[in-house]
PyMOL Python script that loads the backbone (N, CA, C, O; Angstrom):
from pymol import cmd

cmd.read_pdbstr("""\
ATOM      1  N   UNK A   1      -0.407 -21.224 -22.526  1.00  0.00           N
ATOM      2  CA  UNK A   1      -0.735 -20.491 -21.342  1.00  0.00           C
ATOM      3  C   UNK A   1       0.441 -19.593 -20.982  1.00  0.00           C
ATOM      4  O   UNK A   1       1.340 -19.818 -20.172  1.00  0.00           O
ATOM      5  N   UNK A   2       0.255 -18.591 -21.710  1.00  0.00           N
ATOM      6  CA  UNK A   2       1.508 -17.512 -21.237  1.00  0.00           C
ATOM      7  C   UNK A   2       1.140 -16.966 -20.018  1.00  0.00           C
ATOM      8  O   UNK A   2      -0.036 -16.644 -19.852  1.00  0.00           O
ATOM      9  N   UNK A   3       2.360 -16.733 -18.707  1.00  0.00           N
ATOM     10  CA  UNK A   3       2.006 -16.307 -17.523  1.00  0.00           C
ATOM     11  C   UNK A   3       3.124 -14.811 -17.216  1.00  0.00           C
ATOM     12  O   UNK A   3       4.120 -14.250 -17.674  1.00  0.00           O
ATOM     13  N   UNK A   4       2.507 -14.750 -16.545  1.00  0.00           N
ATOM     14  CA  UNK A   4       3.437 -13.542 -15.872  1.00  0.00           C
ATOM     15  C   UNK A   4       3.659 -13.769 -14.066  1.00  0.00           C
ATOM     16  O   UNK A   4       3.086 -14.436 -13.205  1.00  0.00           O
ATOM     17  N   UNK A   5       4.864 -12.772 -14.096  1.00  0.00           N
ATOM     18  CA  UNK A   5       4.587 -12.878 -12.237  1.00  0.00           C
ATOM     19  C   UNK A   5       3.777 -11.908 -12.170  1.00  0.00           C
ATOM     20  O   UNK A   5       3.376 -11.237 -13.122  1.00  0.00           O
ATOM     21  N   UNK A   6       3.432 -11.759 -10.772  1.00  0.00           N
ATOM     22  CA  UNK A   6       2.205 -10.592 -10.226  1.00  0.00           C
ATOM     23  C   UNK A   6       3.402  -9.681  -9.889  1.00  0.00           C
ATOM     24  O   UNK A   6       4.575  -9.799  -9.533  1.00  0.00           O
ATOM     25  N   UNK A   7       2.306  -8.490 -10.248  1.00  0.00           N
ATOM     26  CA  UNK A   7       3.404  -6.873  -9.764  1.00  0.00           C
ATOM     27  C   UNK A   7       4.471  -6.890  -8.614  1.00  0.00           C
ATOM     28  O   UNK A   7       5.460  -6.165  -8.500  1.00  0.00           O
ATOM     29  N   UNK A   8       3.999  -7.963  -7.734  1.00  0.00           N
ATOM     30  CA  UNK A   8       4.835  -7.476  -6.349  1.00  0.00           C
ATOM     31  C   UNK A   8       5.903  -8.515  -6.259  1.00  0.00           C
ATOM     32  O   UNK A   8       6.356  -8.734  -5.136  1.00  0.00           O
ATOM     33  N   UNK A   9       6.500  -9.366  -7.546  1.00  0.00           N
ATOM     34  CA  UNK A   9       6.892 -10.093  -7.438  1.00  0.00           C
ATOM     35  C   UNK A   9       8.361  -9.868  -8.030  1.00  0.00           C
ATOM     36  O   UNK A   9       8.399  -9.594  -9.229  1.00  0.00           O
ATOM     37  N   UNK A  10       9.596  -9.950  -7.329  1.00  0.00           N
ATOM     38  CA  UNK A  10      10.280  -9.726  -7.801  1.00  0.00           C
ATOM     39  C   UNK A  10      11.429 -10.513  -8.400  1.00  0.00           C
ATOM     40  O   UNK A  10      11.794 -11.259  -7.492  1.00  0.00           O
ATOM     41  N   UNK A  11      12.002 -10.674  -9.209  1.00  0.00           N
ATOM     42  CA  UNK A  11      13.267 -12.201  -9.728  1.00  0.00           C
ATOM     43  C   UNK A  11      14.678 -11.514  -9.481  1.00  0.00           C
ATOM     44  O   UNK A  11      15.141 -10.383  -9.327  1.00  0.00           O
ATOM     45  N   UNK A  12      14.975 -12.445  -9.515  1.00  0.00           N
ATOM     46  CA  UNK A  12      16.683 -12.584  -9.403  1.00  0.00           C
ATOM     47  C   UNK A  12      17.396 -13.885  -9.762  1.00  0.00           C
ATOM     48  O   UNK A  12      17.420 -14.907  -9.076  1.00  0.00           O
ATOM     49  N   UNK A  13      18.146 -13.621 -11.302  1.00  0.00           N
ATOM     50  CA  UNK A  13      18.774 -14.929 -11.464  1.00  0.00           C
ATOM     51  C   UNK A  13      20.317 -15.400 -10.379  1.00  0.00           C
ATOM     52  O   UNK A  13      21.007 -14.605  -9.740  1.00  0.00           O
ATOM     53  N   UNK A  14      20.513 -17.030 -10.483  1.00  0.00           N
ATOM     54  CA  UNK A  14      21.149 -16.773  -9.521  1.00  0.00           C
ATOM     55  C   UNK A  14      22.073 -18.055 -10.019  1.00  0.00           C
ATOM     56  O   UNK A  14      21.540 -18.879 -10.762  1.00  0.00           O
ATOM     57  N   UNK A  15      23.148 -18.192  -9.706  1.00  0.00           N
ATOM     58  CA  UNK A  15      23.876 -19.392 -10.153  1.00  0.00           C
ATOM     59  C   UNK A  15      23.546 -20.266  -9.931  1.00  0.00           C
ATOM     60  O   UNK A  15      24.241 -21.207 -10.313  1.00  0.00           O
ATOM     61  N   UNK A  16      22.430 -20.538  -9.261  1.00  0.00           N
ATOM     62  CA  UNK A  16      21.768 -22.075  -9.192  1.00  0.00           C
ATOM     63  C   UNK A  16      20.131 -22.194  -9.873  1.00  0.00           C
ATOM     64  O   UNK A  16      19.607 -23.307  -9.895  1.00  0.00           O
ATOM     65  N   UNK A  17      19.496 -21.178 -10.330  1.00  0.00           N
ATOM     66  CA  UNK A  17      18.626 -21.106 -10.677  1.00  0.00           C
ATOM     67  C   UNK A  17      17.585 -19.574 -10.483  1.00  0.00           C
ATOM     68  O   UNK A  17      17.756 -18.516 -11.088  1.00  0.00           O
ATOM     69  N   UNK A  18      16.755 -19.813  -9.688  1.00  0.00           N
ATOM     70  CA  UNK A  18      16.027 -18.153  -9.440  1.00  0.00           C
ATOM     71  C   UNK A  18      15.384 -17.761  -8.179  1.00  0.00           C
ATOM     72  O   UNK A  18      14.818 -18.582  -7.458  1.00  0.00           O
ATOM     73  N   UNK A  19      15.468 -16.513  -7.911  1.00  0.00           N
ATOM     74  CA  UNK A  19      14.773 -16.711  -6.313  1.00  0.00           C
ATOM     75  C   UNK A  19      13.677 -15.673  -6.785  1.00  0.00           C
ATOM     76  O   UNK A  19      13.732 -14.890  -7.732  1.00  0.00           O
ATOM     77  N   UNK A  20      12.774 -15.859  -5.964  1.00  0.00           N
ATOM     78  CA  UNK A  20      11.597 -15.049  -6.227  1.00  0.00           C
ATOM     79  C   UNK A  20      11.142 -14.469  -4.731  1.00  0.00           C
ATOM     80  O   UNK A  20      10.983 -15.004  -3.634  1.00  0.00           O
ATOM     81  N   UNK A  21      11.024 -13.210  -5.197  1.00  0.00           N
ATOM     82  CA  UNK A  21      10.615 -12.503  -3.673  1.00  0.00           C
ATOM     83  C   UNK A  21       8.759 -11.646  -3.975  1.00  0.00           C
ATOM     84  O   UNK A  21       8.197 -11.008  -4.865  1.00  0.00           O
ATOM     85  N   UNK A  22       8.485 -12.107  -2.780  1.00  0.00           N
ATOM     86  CA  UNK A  22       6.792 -12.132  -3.493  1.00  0.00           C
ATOM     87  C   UNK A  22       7.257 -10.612  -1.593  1.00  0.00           C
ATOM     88  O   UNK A  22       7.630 -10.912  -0.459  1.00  0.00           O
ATOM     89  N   UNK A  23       6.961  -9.222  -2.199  1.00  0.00           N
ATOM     90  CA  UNK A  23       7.218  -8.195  -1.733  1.00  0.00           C
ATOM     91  C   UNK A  23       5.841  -7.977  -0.305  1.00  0.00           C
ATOM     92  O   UNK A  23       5.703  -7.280   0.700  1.00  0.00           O
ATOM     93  N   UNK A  24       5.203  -8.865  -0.907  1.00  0.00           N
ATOM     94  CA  UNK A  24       3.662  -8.209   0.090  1.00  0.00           C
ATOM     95  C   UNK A  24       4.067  -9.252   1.276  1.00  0.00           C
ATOM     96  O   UNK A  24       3.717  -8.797   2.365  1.00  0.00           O
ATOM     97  N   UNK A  25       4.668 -10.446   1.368  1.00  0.00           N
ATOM     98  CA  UNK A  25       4.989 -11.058   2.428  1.00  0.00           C
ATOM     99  C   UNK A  25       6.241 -11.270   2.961  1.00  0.00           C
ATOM    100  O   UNK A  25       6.241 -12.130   3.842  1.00  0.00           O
ATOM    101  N   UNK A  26       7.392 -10.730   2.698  1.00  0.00           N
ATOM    102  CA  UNK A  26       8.717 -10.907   2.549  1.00  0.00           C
ATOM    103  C   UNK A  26       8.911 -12.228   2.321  1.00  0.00           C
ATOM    104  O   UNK A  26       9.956 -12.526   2.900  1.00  0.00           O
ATOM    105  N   UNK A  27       8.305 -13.474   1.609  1.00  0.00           N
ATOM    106  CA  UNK A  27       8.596 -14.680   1.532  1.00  0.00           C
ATOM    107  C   UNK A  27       9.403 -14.960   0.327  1.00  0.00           C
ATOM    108  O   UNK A  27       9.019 -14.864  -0.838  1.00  0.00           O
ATOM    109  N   UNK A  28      10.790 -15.385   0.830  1.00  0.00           N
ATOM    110  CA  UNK A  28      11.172 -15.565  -0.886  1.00  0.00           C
ATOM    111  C   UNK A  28      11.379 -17.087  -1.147  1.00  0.00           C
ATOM    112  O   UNK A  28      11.442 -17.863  -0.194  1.00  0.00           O
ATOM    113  N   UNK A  29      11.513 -17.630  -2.777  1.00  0.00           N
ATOM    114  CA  UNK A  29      11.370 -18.929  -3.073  1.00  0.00           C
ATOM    115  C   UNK A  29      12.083 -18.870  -3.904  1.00  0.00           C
ATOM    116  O   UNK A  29      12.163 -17.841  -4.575  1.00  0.00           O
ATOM    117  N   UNK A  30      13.006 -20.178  -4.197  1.00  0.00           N
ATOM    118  CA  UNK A  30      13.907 -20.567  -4.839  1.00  0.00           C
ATOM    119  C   UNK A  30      13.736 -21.647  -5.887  1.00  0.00           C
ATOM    120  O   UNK A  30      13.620 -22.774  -5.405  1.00  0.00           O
ATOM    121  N   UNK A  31      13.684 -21.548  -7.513  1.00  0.00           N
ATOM    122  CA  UNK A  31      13.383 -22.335  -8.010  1.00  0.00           C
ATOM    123  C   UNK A  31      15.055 -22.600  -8.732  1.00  0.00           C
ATOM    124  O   UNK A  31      15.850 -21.770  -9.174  1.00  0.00           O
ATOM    125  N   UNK A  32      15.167 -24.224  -8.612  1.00  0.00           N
ATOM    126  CA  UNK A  32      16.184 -24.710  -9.155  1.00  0.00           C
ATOM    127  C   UNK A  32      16.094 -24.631 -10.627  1.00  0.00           C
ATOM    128  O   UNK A  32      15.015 -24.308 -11.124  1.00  0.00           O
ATOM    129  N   UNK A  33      16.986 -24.858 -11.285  1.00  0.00           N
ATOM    130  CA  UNK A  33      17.101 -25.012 -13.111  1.00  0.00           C
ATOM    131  C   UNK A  33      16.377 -25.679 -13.616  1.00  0.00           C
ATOM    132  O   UNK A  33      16.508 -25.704 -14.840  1.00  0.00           O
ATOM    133  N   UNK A  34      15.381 -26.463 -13.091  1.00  0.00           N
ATOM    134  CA  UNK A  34      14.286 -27.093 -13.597  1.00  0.00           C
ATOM    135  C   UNK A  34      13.188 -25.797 -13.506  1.00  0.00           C
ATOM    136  O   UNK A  34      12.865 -25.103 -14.470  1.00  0.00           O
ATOM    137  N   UNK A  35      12.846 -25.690 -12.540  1.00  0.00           N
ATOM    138  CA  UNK A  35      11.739 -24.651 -12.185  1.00  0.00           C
ATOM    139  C   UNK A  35      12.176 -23.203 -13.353  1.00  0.00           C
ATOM    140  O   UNK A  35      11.160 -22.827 -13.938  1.00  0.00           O
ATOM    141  N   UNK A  36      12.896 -22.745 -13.577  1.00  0.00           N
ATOM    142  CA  UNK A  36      13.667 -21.670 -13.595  1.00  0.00           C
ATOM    143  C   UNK A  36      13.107 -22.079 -15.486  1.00  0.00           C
ATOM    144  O   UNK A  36      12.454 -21.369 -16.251  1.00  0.00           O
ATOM    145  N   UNK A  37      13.605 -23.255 -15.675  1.00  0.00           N
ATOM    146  CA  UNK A  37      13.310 -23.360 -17.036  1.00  0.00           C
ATOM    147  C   UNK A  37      11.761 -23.687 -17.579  1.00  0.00           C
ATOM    148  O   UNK A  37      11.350 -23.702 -18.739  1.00  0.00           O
ATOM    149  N   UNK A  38      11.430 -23.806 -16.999  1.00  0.00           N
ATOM    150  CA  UNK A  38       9.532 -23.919 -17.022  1.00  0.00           C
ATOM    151  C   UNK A  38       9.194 -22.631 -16.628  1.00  0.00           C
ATOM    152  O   UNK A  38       8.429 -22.177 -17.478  1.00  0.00           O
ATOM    153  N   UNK A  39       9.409 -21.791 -15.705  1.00  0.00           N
ATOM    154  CA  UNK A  39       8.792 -20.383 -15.707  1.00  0.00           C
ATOM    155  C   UNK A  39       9.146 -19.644 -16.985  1.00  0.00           C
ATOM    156  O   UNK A  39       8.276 -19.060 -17.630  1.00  0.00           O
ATOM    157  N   UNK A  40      10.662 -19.672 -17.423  1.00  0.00           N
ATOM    158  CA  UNK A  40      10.862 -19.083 -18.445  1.00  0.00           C
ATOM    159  C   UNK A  40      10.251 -19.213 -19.387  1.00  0.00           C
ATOM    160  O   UNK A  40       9.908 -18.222 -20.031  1.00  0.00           O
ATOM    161  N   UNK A  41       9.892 -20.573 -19.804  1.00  0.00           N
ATOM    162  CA  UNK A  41       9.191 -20.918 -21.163  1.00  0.00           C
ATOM    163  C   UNK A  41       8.092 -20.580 -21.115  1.00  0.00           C
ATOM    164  O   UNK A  41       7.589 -20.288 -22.200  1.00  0.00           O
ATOM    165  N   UNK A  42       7.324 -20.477 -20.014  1.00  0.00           N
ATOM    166  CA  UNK A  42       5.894 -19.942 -20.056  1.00  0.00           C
ATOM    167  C   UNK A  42       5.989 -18.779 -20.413  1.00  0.00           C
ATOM    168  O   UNK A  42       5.692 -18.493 -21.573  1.00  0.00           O
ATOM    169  N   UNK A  43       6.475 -17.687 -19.416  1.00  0.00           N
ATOM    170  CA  UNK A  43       6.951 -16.259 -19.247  1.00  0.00           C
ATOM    171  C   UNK A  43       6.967 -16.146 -21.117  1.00  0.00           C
ATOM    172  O   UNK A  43       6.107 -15.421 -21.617  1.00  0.00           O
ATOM    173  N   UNK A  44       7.706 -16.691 -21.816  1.00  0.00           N
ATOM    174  CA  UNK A  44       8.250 -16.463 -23.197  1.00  0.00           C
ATOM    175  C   UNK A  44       7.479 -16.823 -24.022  1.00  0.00           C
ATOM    176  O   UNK A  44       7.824 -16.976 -25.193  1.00  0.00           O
ATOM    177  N   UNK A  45       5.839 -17.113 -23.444  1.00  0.00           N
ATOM    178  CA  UNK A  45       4.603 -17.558 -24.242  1.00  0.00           C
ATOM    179  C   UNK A  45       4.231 -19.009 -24.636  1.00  0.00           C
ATOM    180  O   UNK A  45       3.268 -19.317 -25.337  1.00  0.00           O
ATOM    181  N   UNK A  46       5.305 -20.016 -23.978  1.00  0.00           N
ATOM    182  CA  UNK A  46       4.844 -20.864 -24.045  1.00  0.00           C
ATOM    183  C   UNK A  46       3.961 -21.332 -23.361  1.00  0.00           C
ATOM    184  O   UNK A  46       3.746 -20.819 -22.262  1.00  0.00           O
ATOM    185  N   UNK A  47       2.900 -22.857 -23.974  1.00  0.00           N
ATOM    186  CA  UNK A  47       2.201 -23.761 -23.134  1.00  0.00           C
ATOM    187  C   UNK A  47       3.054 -24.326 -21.958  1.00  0.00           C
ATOM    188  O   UNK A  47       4.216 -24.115 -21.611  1.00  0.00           O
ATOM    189  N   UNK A  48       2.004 -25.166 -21.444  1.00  0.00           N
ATOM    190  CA  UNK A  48       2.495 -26.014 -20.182  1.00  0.00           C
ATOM    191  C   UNK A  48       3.057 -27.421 -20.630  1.00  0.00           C
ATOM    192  O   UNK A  48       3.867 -28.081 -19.979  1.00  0.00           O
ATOM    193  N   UNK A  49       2.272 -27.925 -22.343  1.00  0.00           N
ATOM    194  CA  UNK A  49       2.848 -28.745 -23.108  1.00  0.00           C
ATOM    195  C   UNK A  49       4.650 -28.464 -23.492  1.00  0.00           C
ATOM    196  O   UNK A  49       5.532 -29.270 -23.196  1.00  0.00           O
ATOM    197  N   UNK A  50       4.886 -27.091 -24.226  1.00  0.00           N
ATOM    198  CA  UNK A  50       6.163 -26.687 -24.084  1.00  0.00           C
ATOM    199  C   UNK A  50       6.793 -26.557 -22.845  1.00  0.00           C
ATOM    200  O   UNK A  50       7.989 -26.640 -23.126  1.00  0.00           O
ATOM    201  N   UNK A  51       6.726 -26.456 -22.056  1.00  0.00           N
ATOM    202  CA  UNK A  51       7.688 -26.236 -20.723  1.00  0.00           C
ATOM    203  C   UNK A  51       7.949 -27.704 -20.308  1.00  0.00           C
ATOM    204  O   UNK A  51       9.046 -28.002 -19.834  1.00  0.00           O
ATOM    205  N   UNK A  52       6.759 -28.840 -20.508  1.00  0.00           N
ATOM    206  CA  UNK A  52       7.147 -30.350 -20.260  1.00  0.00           C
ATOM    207  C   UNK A  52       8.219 -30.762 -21.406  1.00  0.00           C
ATOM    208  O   UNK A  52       9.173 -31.486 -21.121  1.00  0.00           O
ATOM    209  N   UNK A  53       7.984 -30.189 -22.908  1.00  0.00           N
ATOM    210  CA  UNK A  53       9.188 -30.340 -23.586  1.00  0.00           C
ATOM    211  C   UNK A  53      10.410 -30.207 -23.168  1.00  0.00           C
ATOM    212  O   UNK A  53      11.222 -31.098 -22.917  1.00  0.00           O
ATOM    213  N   UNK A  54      10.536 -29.014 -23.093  1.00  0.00           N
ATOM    214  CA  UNK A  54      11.552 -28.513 -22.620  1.00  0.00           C
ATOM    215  C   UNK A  54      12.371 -28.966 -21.547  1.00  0.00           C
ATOM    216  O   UNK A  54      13.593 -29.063 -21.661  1.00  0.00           O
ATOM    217  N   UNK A  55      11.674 -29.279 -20.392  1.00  0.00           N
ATOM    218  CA  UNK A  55      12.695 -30.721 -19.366  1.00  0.00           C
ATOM    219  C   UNK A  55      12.396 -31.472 -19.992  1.00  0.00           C
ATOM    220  O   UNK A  55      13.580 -31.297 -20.280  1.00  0.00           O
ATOM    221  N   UNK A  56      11.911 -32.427 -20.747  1.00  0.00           N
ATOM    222  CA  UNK A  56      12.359 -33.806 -21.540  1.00  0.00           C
ATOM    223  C   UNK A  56      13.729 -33.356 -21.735  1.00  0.00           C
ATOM    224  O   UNK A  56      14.699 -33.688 -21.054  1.00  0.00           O
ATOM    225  N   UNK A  57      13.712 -32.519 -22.795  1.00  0.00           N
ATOM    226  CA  UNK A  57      15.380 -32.429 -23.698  1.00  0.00           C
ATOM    227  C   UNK A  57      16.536 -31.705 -22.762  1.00  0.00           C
ATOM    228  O   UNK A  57      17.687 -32.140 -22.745  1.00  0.00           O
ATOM    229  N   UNK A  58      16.117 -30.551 -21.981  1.00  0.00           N
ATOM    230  CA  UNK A  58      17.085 -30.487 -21.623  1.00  0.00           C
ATOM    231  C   UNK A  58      17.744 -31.439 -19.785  1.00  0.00           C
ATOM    232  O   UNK A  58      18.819 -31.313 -19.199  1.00  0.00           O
ATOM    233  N   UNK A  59      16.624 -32.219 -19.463  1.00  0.00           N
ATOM    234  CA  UNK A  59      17.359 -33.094 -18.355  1.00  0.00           C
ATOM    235  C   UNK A  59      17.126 -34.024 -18.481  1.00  0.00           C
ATOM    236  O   UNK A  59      17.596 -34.734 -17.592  1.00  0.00           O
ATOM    237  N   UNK A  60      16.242 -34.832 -19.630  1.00  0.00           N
ATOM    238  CA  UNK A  60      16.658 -35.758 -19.734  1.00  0.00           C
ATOM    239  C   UNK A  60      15.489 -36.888 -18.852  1.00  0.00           C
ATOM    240  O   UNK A  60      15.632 -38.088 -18.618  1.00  0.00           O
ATOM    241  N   UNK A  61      14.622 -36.194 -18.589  1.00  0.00           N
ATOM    242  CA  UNK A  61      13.404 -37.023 -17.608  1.00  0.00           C
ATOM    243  C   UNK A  61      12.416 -37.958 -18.684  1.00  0.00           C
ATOM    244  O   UNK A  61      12.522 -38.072 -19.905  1.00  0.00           O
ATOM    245  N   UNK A  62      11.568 -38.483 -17.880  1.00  0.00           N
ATOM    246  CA  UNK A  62      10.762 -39.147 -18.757  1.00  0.00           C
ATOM    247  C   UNK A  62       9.268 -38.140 -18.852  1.00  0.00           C
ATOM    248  O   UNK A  62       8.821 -37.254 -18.124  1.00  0.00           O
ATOM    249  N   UNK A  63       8.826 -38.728 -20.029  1.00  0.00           N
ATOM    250  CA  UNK A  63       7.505 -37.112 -20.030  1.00  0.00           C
ATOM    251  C   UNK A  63       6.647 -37.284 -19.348  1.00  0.00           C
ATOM    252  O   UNK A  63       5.959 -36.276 -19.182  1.00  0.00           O
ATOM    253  N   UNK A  64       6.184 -38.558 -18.587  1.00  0.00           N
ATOM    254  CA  UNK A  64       5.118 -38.424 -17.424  1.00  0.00           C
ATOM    255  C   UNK A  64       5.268 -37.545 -16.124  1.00  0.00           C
ATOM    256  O   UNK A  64       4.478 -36.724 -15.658  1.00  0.00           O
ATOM    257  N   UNK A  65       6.791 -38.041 -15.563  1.00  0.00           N
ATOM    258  CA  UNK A  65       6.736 -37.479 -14.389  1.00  0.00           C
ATOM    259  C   UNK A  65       7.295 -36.155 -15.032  1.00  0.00           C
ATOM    260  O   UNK A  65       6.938 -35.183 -14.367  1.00  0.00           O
ATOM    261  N   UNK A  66       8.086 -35.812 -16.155  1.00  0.00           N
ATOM    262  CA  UNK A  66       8.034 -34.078 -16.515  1.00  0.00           C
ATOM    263  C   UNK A  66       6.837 -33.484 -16.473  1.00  0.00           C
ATOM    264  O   UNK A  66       6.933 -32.332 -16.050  1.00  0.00           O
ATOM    265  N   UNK A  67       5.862 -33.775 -16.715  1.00  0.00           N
ATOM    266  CA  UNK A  67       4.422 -33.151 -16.466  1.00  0.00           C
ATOM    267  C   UNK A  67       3.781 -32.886 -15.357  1.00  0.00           C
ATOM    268  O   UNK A  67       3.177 -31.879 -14.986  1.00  0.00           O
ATOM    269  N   UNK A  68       4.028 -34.156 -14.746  1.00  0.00           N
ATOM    270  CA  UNK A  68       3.254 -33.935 -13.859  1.00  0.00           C
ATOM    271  C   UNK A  68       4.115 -32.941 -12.502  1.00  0.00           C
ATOM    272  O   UNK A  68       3.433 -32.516 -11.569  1.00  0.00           O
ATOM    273  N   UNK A  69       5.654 -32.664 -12.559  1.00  0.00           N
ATOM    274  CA  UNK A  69       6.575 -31.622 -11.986  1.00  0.00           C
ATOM    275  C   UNK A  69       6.441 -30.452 -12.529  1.00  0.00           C
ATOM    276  O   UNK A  69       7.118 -29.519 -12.097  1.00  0.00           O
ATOM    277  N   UNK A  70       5.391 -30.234 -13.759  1.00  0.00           N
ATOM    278  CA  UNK A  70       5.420 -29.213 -14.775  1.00  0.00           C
ATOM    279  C   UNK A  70       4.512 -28.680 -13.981  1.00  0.00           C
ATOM    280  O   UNK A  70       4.767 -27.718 -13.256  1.00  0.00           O
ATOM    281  N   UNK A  71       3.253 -29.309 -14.045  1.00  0.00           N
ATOM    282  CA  UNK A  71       1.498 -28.915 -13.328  1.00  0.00           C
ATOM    283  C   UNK A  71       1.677 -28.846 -11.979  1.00  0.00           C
ATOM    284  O   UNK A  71       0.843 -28.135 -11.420  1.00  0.00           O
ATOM    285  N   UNK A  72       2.577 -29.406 -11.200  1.00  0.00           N
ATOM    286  CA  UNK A  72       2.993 -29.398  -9.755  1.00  0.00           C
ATOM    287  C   UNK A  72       3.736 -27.583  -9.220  1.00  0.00           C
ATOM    288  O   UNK A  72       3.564 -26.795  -8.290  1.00  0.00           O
ATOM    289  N   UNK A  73       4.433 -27.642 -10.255  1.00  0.00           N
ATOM    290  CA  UNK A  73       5.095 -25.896 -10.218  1.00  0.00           C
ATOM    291  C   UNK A  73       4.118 -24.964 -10.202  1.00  0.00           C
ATOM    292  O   UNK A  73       3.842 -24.231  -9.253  1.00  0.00           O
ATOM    293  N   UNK A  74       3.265 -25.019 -11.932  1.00  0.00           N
ATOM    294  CA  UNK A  74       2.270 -24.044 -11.907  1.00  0.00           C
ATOM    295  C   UNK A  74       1.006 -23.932 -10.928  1.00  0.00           C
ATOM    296  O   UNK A  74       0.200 -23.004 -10.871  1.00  0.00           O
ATOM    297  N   UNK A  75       1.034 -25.010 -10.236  1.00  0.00           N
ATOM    298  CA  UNK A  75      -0.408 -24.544  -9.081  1.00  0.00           C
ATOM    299  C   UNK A  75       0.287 -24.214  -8.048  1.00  0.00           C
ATOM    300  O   UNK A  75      -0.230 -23.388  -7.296  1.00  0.00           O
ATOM    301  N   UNK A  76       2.020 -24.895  -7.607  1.00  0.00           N
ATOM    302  CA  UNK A  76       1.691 -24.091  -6.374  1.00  0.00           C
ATOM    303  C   UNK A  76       2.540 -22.351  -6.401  1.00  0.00           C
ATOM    304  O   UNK A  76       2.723 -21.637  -5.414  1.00  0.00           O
ATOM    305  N   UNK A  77       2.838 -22.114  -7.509  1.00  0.00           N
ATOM    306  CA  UNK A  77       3.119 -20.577  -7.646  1.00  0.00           C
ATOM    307  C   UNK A  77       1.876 -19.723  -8.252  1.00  0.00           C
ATOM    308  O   UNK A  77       1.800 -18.506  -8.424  1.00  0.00           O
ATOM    309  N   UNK A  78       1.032 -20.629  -8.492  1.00  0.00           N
ATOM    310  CA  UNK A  78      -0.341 -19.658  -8.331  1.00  0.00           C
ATOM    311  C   UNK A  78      -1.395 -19.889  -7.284  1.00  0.00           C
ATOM    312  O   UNK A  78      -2.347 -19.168  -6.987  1.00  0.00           O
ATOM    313  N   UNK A  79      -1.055 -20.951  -6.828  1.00  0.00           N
ATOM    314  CA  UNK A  79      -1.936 -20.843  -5.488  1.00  0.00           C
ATOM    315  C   UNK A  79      -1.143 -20.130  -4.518  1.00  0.00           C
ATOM    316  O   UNK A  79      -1.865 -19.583  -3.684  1.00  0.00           O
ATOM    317  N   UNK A  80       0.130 -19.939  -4.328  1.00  0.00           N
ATOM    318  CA  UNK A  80       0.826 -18.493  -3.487  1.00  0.00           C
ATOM    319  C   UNK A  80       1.250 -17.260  -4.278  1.00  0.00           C
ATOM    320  O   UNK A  80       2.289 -16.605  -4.194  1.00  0.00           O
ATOM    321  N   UNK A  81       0.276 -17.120  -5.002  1.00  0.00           N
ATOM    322  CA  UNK A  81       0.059 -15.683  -6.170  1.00  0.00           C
ATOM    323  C   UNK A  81       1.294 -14.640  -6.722  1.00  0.00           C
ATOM    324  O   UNK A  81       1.275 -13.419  -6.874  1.00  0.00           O
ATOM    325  N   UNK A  82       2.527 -15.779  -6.989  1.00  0.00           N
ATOM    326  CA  UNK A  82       3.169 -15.303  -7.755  1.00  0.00           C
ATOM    327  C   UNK A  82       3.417 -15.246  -9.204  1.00  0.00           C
ATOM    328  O   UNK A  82       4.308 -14.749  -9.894  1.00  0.00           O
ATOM    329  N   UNK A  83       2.313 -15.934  -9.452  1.00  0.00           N
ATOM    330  CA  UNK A  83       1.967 -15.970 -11.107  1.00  0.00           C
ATOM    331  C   UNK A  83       0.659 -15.413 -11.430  1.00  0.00           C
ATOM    332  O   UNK A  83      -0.010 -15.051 -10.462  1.00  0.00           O
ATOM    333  N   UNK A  84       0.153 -15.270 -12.605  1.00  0.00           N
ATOM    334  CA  UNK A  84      -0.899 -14.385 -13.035  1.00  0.00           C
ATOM    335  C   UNK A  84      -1.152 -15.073 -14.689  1.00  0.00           C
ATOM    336  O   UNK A  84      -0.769 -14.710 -15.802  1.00  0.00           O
ATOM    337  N   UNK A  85      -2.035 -16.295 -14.174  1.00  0.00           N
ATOM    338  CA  UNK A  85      -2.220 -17.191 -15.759  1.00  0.00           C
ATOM    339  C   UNK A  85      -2.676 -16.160 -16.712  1.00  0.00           C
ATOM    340  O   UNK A  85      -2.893 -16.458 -17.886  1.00  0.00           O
TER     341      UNK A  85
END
""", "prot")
cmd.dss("prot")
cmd.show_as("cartoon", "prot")
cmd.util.cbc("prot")
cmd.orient("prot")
């Protein structure tokens, strides 16, 4: 499931991870190095299976609750329409 942000959405990396400014509401959101590394992997064409990889190895979680923090990200940045499955 490769995603994109929506047009009005703008990034900024940041020494703690990424902020996202969604332009049509001035609301911005901050995803820590977890988040940051699951958008990327999608963004870069990966599944939602790869992005749960991906926190396994790089923090070290167990793969249930990596998933289910995986599927927890992607609905609520598309249910506040900064993604575009």
């Amino acid at each position: 499931m490769a995603v994109r942000f929506a047009k009005d959405v703008s990034t900024a990396k940041t020494d703690y991870g990424t902020v996202l400014l969604d332009q049509r509401s001035g609301q911005y959101w901050e995803l820590n190095p977890t988040g940051t590394l699951v958008v990327q992997t999608l963004m870069d064409g990966g599944g939602e299976t790869d992005a749960v990889d991906a926190v396994v190895v790089e923090f070290a979680v167990d793969r249930p609750r990596a998933a289910q923090d995986v599927s927890a990200l992607i609905e609520q940045l598309r249910q506040a329409g900064l993604v575009v499955l």
